[in-house]
Each structure stands twice: as structure tokens, then as C-alpha cells.
C-alpha positions as CSV (number, residue, x, y, z in Angstrom):
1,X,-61.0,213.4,117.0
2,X,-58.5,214.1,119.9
3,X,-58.6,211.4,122.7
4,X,-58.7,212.9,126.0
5,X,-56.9,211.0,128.8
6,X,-56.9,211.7,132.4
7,X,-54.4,209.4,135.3
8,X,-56.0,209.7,138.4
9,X,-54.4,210.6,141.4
10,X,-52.9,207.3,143.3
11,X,-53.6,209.0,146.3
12,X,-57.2,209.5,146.6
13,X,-59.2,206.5,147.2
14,X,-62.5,207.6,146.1
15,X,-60.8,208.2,143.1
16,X,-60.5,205.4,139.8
17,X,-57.0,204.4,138.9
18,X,-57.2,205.5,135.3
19,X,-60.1,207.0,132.6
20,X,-59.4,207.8,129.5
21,X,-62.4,208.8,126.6
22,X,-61.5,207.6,123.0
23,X,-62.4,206.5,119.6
24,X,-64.8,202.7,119.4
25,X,-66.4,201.1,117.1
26,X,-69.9,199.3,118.2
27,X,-72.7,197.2,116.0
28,X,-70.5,198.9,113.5
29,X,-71.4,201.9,114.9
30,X,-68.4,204.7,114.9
31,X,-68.6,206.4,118.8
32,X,-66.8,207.2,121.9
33,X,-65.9,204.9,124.8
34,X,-64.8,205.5,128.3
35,X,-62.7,203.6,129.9
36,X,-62.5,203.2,133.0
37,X,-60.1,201.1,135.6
38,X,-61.2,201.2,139.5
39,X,-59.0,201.5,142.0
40,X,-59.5,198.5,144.0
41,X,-57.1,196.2,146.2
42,X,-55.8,194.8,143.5
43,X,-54.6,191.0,143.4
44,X,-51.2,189.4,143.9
45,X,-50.4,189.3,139.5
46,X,-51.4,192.8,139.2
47,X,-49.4,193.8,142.0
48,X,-46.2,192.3,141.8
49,X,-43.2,193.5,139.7
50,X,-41.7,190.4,138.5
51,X,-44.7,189.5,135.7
52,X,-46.3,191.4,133.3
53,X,-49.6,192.1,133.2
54,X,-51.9,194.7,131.4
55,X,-53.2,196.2,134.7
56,X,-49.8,195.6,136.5
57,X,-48.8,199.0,135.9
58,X,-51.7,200.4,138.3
59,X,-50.4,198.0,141.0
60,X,-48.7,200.9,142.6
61,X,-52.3,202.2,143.1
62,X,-53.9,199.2,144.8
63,X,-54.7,199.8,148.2
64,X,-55.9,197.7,151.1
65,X,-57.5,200.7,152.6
66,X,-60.3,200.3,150.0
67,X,-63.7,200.3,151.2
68,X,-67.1,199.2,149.1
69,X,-68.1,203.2,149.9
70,X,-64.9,204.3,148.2
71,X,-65.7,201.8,145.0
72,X,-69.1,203.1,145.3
73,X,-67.9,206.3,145.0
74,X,-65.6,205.7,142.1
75,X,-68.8,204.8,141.0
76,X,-70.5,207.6,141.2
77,X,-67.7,210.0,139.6
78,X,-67.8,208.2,136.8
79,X,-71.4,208.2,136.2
80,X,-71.7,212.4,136.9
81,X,-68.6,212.7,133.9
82,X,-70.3,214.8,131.2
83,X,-68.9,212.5,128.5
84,X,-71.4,209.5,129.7
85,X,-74.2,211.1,128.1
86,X,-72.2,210.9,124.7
87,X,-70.5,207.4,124.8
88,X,-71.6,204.2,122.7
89,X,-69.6,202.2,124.9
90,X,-68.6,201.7,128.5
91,X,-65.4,199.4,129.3
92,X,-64.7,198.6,133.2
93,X,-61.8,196.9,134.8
94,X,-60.4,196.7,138.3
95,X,-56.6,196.8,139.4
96,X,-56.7,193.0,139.7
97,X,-59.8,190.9,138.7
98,X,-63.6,192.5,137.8
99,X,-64.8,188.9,138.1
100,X,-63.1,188.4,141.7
101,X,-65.8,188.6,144.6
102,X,-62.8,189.0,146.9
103,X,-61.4,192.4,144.7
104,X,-65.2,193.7,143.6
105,X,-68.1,192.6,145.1
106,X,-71.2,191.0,143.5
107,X,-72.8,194.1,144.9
108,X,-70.5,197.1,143.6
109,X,-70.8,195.4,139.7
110,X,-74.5,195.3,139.9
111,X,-74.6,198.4,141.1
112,X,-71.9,199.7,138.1
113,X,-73.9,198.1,135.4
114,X,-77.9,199.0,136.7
115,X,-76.9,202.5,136.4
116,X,-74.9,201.9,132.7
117,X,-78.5,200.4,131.8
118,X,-80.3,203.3,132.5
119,X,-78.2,205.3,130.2
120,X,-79.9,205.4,126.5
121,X,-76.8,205.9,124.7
122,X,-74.8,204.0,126.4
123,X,-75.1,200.1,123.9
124,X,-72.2,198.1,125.0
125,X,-70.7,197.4,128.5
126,X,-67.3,195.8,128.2
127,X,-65.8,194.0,131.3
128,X,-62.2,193.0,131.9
129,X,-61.8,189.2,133.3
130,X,-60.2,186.0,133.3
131,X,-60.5,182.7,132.2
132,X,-60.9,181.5,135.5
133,X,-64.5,183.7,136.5
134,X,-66.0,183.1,133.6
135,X,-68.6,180.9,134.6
136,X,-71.9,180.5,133.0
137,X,-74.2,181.5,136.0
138,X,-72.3,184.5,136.8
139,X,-72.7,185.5,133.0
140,X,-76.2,185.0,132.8
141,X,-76.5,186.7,136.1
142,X,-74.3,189.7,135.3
143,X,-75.4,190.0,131.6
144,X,-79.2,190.7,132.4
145,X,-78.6,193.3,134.8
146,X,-78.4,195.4,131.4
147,X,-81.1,196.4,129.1
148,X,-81.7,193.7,126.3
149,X,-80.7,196.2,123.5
150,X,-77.2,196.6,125.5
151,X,-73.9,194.3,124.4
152,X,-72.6,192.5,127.5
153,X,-68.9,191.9,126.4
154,X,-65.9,190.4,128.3
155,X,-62.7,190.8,127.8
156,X,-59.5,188.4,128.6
157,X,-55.9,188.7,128.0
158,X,-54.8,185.9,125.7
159,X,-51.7,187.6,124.5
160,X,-50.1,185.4,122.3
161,X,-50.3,182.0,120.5
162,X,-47.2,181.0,122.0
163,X,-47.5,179.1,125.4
164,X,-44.3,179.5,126.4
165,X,-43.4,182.9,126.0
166,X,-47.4,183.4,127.6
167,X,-47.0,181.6,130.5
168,X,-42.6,182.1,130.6
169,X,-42.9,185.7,130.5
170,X,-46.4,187.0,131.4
171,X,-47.1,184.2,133.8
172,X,-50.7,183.7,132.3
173,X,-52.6,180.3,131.5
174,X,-55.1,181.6,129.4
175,X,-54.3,178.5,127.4
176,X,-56.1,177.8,124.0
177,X,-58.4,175.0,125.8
178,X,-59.6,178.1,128.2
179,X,-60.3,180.0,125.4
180,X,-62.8,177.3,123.9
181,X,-64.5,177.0,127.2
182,X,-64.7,180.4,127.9
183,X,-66.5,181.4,124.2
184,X,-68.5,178.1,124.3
185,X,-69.7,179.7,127.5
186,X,-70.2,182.9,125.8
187,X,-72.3,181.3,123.2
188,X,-74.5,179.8,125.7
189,X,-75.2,183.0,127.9
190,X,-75.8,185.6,124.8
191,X,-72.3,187.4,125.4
192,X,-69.9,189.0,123.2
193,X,-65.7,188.2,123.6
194,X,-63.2,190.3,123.5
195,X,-59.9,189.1,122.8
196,X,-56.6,191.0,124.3
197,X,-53.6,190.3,121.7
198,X,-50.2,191.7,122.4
199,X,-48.3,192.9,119.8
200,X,-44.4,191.9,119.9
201,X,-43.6,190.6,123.3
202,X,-40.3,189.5,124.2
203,X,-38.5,187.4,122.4
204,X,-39.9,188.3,119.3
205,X,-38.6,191.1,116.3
206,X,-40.8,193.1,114.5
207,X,-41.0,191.4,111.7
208,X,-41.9,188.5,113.5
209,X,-44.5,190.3,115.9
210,X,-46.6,190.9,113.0
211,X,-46.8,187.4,111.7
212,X,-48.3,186.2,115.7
213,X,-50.2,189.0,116.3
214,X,-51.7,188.4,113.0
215,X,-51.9,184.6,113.6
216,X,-53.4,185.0,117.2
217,X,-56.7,187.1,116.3
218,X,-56.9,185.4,113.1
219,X,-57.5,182.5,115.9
220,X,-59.7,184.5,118.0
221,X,-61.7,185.3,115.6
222,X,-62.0,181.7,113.9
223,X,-63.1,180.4,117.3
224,X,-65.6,183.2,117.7
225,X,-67.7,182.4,114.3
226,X,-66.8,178.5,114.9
227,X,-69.5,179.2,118.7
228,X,-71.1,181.9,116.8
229,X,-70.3,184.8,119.5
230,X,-69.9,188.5,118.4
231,X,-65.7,188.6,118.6
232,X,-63.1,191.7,119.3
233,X,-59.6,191.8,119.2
234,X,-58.1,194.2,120.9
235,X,-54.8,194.6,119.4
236,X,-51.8,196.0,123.0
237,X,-48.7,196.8,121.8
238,X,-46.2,196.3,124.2
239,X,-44.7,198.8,126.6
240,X,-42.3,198.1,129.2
241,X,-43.4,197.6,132.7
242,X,-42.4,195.2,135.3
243,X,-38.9,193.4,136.1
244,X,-38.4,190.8,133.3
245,X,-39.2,193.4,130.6
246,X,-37.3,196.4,132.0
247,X,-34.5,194.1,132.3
248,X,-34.6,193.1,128.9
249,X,-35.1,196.6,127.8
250,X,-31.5,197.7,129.8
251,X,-29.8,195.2,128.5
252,X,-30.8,196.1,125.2
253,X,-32.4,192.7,123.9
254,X,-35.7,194.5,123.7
255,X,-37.8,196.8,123.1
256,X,-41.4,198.0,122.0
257,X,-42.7,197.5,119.1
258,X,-42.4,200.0,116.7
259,X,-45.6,201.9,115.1
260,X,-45.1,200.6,111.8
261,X,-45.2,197.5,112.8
262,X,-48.4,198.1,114.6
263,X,-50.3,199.9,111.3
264,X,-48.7,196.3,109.5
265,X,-50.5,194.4,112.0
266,X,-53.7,195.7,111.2
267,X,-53.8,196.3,108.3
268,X,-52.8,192.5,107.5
269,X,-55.4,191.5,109.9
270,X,-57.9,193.1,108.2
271,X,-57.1,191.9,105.2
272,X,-56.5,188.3,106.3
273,X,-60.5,188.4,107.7
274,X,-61.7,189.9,104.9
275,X,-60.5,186.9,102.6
276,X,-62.3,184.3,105.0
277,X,-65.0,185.8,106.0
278,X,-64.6,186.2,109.5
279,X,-67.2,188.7,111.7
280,X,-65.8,190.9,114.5
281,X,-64.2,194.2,114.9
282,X,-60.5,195.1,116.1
283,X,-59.5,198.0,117.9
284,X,-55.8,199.3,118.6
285,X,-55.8,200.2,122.2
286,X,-52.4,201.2,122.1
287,X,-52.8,204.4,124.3
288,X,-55.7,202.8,126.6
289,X,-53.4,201.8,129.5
290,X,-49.7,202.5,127.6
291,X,-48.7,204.7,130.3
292,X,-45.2,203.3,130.6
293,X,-42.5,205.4,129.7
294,X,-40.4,203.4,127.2
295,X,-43.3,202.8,124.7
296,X,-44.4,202.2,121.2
297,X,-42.7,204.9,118.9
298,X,-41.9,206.1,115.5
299,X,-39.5,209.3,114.2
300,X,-41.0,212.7,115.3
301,X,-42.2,213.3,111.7
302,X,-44.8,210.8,111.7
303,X,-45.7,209.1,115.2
304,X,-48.3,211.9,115.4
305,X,-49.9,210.6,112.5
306,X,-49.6,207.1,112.5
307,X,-51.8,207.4,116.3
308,X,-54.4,209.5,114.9
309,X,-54.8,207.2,111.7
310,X,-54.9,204.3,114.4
311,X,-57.3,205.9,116.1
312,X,-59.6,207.1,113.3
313,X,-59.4,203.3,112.2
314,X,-60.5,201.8,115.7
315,X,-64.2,203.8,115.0
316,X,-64.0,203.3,111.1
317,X,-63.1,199.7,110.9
318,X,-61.5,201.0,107.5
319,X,-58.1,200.7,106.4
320,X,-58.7,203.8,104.0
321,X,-57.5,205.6,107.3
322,X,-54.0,204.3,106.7
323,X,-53.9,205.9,102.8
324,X,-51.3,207.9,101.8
325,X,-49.5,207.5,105.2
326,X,-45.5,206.6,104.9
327,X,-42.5,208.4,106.1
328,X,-38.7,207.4,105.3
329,X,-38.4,206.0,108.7
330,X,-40.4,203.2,108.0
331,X,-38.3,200.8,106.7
332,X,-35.0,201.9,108.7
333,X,-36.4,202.2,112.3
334,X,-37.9,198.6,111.4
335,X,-34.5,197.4,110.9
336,X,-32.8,199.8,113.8
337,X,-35.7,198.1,116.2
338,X,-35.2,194.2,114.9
339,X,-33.6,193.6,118.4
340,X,-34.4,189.9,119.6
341,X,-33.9,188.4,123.4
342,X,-32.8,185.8,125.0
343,X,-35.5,185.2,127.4
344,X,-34.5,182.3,128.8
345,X,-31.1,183.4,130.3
346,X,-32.4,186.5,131.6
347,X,-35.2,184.7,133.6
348,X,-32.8,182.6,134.9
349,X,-30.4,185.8,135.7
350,X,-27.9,184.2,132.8
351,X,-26.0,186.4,130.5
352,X,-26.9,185.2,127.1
353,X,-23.7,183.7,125.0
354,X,-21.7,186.5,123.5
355,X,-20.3,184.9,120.5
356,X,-20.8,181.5,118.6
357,X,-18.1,179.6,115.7
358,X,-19.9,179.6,112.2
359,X,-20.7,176.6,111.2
360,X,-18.8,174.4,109.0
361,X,-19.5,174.2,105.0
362,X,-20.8,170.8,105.6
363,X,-22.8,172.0,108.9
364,X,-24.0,175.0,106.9
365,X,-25.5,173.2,104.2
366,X,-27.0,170.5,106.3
367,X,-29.1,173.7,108.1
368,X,-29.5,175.2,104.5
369,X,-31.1,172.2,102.5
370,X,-33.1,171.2,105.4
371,X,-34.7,174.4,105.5
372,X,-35.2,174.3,101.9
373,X,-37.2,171.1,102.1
374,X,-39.6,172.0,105.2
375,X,-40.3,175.1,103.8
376,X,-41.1,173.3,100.1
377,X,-42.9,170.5,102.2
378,X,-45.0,173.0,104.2
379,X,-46.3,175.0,101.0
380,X,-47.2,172.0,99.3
381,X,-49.4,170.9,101.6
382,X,-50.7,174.2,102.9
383,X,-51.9,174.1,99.0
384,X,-53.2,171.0,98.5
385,X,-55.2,171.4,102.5
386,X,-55.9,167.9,102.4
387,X,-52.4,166.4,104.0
388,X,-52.5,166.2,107.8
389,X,-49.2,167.3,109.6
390,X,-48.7,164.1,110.9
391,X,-47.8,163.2,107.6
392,X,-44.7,165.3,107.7
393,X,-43.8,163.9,110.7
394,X,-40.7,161.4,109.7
395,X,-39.5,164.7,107.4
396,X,-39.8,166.8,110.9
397,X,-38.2,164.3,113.0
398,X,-35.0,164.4,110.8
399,X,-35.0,167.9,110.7
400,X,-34.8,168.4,114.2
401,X,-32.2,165.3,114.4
402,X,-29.8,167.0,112.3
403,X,-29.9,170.3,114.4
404,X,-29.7,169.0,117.9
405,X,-26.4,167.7,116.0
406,X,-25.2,171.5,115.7
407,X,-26.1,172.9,119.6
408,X,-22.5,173.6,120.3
409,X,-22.2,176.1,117.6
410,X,-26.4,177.4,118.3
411,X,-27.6,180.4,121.1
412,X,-29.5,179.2,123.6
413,X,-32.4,181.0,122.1
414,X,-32.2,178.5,119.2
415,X,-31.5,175.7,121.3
416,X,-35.0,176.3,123.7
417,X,-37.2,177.0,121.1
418,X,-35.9,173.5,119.2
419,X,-36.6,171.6,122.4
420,X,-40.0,172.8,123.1
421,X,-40.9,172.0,119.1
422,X,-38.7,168.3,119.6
423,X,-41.7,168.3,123.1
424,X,-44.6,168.9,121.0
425,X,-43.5,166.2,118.0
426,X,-42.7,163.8,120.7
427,X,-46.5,164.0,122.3
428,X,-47.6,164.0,118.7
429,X,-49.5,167.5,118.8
430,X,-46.9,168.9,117.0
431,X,-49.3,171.4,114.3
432,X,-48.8,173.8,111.2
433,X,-48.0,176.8,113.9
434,X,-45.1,174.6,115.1
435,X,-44.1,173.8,111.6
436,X,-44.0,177.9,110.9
437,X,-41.9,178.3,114.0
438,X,-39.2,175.7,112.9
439,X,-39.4,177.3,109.6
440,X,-38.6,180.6,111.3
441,X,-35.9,179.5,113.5
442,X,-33.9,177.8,110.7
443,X,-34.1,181.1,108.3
444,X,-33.0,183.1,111.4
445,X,-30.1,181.3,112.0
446,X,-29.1,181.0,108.2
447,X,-29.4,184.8,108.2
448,X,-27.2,184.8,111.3
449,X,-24.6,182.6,109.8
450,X,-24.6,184.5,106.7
451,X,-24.0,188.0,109.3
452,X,-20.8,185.6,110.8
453,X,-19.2,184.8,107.8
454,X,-19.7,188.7,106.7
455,X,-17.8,189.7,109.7
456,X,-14.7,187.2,109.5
């Protein structure tokens, strides 16, 4: 089923910012959805061009001339569109916040959602928020301005499981403490969650974006059945907008994430679910509001197919979609795009180091057996589930010891990520994700040595 998408003129204020009809999947019901992003004043994040942020790239279209009759308005087009009488599902967002009072009114959502309740077909409303206005009288409020067959769903942009690179590069704190409140608060007022995961952000390779994406809506949807709230993850593959990524992007040290990697992601997460037992629904909304130009891609042979088979999945929910699809691109493009940053350095307006000394023999196998032994340690008790991490903690303590010892000869990628995990063991919450990441940065840099040596 072809997706039709529309980007509004920026100059007409009576006008949304973006709309766009495509492929859902509701009370595991296969539809249509519109969606559909006012244009509103917008807020400071969502207009500024030094953070990223999913609605950032409508900032441009923010306008302080806004009045509630133009948002009224907007309104208004969006309810005489044909289409509305064919959607399951209706998902609304503003430039900056929906939730905001100051961005749109109390007023303008109630009027949005009375008329989506009048609308038979029409069985969930999804709203784009933050952490921050989601507060349980507002969501009571809000959620029984709709019909009491309709799904009241909000949706939040928790990114990634990494804190760092979430509130480093994205400037967010939808920190995991929020996320408890916020579904404990869904629980409580009868709402569903929806989950916004992004899928490879900087300074991760593709190989590597698979295994967080993976891990964060495996989280999401462990918290979701842990409050018992109806869970979505919304799966964003990244596209560049805004300063820190386009910088990144022209200095070569990143780029989007290629489509492969985002069928992998899927299809793992599905899979991953499956085997616990977890609820919820995931969508790819990787052409909702991708309307930057450098974005995810494949060869020309297949990257028509991979986004239909992606969007055939996000009303299916089956990964049958994905059968028989493969092209010979698909393992060299992954190794073509394997392109890692140094965030750090280009934050701070640093070039990154251009060359490092391999290690010694003795410095080499220091790095080589103590990899060897965190990665046996970590399986064993992964299998046995019984052994706390805290356990490990004299065997991590070491490890880390001996490779602070080798920082003149490590990138300052290496050397950041090492102190934030050396942070986390010292305030003792130090956990299995941590334990994965130290895993990961000591095979990286082994494969790296082994690169050095090659080239001498």
C-alpha cells in the first residue's frame, strides 16, 4: 500500500507543518494513520540548531505570528481531509511540546480530540509529549475527552539507553527514572505509551546500533508489562539534522544508519519479545518525519523494497514481510557504513587524534586476556541468573585498572567511554548494560590493534 506524504508550506500559517497518511497497526488491527504535526510557535529545543531533536527539523516553520484561530484552523483542515473517514489511528504533535499550555492551549487539544471522538473509525489518538507534562490530572483530563472505546496514547522520545550520548548529543533527560514515573502514571490514568527509540545515533556503528536499539525497546517494553500499560515502540532511524550531527556527517565520522540495519533491528526485536513474552506492537516510522536530506539508505536495487516490506510490517506485526528479501549489498554497505565518531571532540570543536602507537606485546595481551575473562565471567553468570553484578565487581575494577594504564596509546573515544563506566563502578550502580559496554569497547579496540599491526 503506497504511503502518501504531503510537507506543508512553511509559509501559510493556517497551514500544519507536516501530514503524512501511512501504514499502523492498532488492537492488532492492520489500518491507516495520519499524522499530523501543527504548526505552532514552537519551543526553544525544537528550534534551535545546535541539538537534535525529532521535531527540530520543523523549527524553521515555527512562527510567533501563530494565533489560537490559525491552530484552530489547522484544525479544521485536518478534520475535512478525505482520508479521516478511513484512518484507525490519529497521531498529533506540535513543533515544540503538545503538552505545553504555553505552545498549545488547554483549549485547542480539547477541541482536536472532541472532534477525533466523534469520528467512528477513528480507535486510537496518539499524542507527542514529554516527560515533563505528563502529569496524572492532565491525563485523566485529556484522556476522557475521547470515547471510551478510543486508545488515548502518548508518545515520548527516549532515544537510547545510553545517558550520555542522550543527554551529550540530543540534549534530552528523559532519563530511565522518568520513564518509570511516566508509565506508572500511565497505569494509573488508563493510557497507552509509546516509546520513541532511535536507531544508530552518533557515536555508534551499525553493528552496534542494532544491539541498543534492540536493548532499549526490549526495556520499554519490560517496563510496560512490569505497570501493565499497552506499550509501542516506535523504532527512528537517524537522519541528519541540526549542527552536531551535520558536523559529524562532513567530517565523515557519521552517518545514518543503513536499511539493513534497520530490517536487523526489527526483526531481532521481534524475535527477542517473542521469547519473553512481552505485549506491545513496534512500528518503523522511518519516513514519518525523515525529511532530511542525508538519510537512511540502501543500493538502488533494493531500498525500494526494504521500505515497502517495512512498511507492510508496521500494519502486519509479521516478520513474514521480510521473507525472501536480501540483495548483495547487504553485507558490503554494512561494512562500507561501519563509520564510528568521536563525539566528544567534535562537541568540544576538537579534531579527534589522527593516529595512535600499537600497543606493546605485553600491552596487547594485557587488553586481550582481560577481555577474554569479562566476557567468560559475563556469560557465566548471565547463565546461571542468580549472581548479582556486584559480584563481578573486584574482576571489573582490575579491568578498568589495567586500561587506564594504556591511555597514552587509546582515542579519546575509548578513553570517555572508560571513564564514564570507572563513574558508574565507583557509585556502585555499575549494571549488566555497563558490563556489555566494557565488553564492547575492549573487542573494538583489539580489532583496531589488530587493523594497526596489519598496516605496519
Amino acid at each position: 500500500m503506497e504511503t502518501k506524504r504531503e510537507i506543508i508550506d512553511e509559509e501559510r500559517l493556517h497551514t500544519p507543518a507536516f501530514l503524512e497518511i501511512s501504514e499502523t497497526n492498532a488492537h492488532g488491527k492492520p489500518g491507516r494513520r495520519i499524522v499530523y504535526i501543527l504548526k505552532t510557535t514552537g519551543c526553544a529545543k525544537a528550534i534551535s540548531g545546535d541539538v537534535y531533536t525529532i521535531l527540530r527539523a520543523f523549527g524553521e516553520k515555527a512562527s510567533e505570528n501563530i494565533t489560537e484561530k490559525d491552530l484552530i484552523t489547522q484544525a479544521d483542515e485536518l478534520f475535512a481531509l478525505p482520508e479521516i473517514h478511513e484512518i484507525i489511528e490519529l497521531d498529533i504533535s506540535a513543533i515544540g511540546l503538545s503538552f505545553d499550555d504555553k505552545e498549545l492551549s488547554e483549549k485547542i487539544m480539547e477541541y482536536i480530540l472532541k472532534r477525533a471522538a466523534e469520528i467512528p473509525n477513528i480507535i486510537k489518538v496518539s499524542v507527542g509529549t514529554n516527560t515533563r507534562n505528563i502529569k496524572k490530572n492532565k491525563l485523566e483530563k485529556t484522556r476522557n475527552l475521547l470515547r471510551k472505546d478510543q486508545e488515548f496514547e502518548i508518545a515520548v522520545n527516549y532515544e537510547t539507553q545510553d545517558d550520555n550520548i542522550r543527554e551529550g548529543i540530543f540534549n534530552s533527560k528523559t532519563l530511565r527514572h522518568n520513564l518509570d514515573r511516566c508509565i506508572n502514571i500511565c497505569h494509573d490514568t488508563g493510557v497507552a505509551f509509546k516509546g520513541i527509540v532511535l536507531i544508530k545515533p552518533p557515536p555508534l556503528n551499525e553493528e552496534e546500533a542494532i544491539e541498543e536499539a534492540v536493548e532499549a525497546a526490549m526495556y520499554i517494553f519490560k517496563k510496560c508489562k512490569r505497570y501493565q500499560v499497552q506499550g509501542k515502540v516506535s523504532f527512528r532511524p537517524l537522519f541528519i539534522t541540526g549542527q552536531i550531527l551535520n558536523s559529524l556527517f562532513k567530517d565523515k565520522k557519521f552517518t545514518p544508519p543503513n536499511l539493513w540495519t534497520v530490517v536487523e533491528v526489527i526483526q531481532r526485536t521481534v524475535m527477542a519479545k517473542e521469547q519473553e513474552n512481552l505485549p506491545g506492537t513496534i512500528h518503523c516510522a522511518f519516513n514519518d518525519e525523515n525529511i532530511g536530506e542525508k538519510s537512511p539508505d540502501s543500493c538502488p536495487e533494493c531500498k525500494d523494497k526494504i521500505i515497502s516490506a517495512i512498511r507492510r510490517f508496521n500494519a502486519s506485526q509479521c516478520l513474514e514481510e521480510f521473507e525472501g528479501l536480501d540483495c548483495s549489498c547487504r553485507g558490503i554497505d554494512r561494512i562500507s557504513k561501519t563509520i564510528t565518531a568521536d563525539v566528544s571532540d567534535v562537541i568540544k570543536g576538537k579534531d579527534a587524534p589522527q593516529s595512535h602507537k600499537p600497543l606493546t606485546d605485553e600491552e596487547y595481551q594485557l587488553l586481550l586476556f582481560g577481555y577474554i575473562n569479562l566476557e567468560n565471567v559475563f556469560w557465566h553468570a548471565r547463565s546461571r541468573g542468580d549472581i548479582p553484578i556486584y559480584a563481578y565487581y573486584s574482576i571489573i575494577e582490575k579491568t578498568i585498572s589495567d586500561l587506564m594504564s594504556l591511555r597514552e596509546k587509546m582515542t579519546v573515544k575509548f578513553m570517555t567511554e572508560l571513564k564514564r563506566l570507572a563513574a558508574a563502578r565507583s557509585r556502585g550502580d555499575f549494571n549488566y548494560s555497563d558490563y556489555k559496554s566494557l565488553i564492547r569497547l575492549m573487542r573494538n579496540e583489539i580489532d583496531r590493534q589488530k587493523k594497526m599491526i596489519m598496516d605496519i
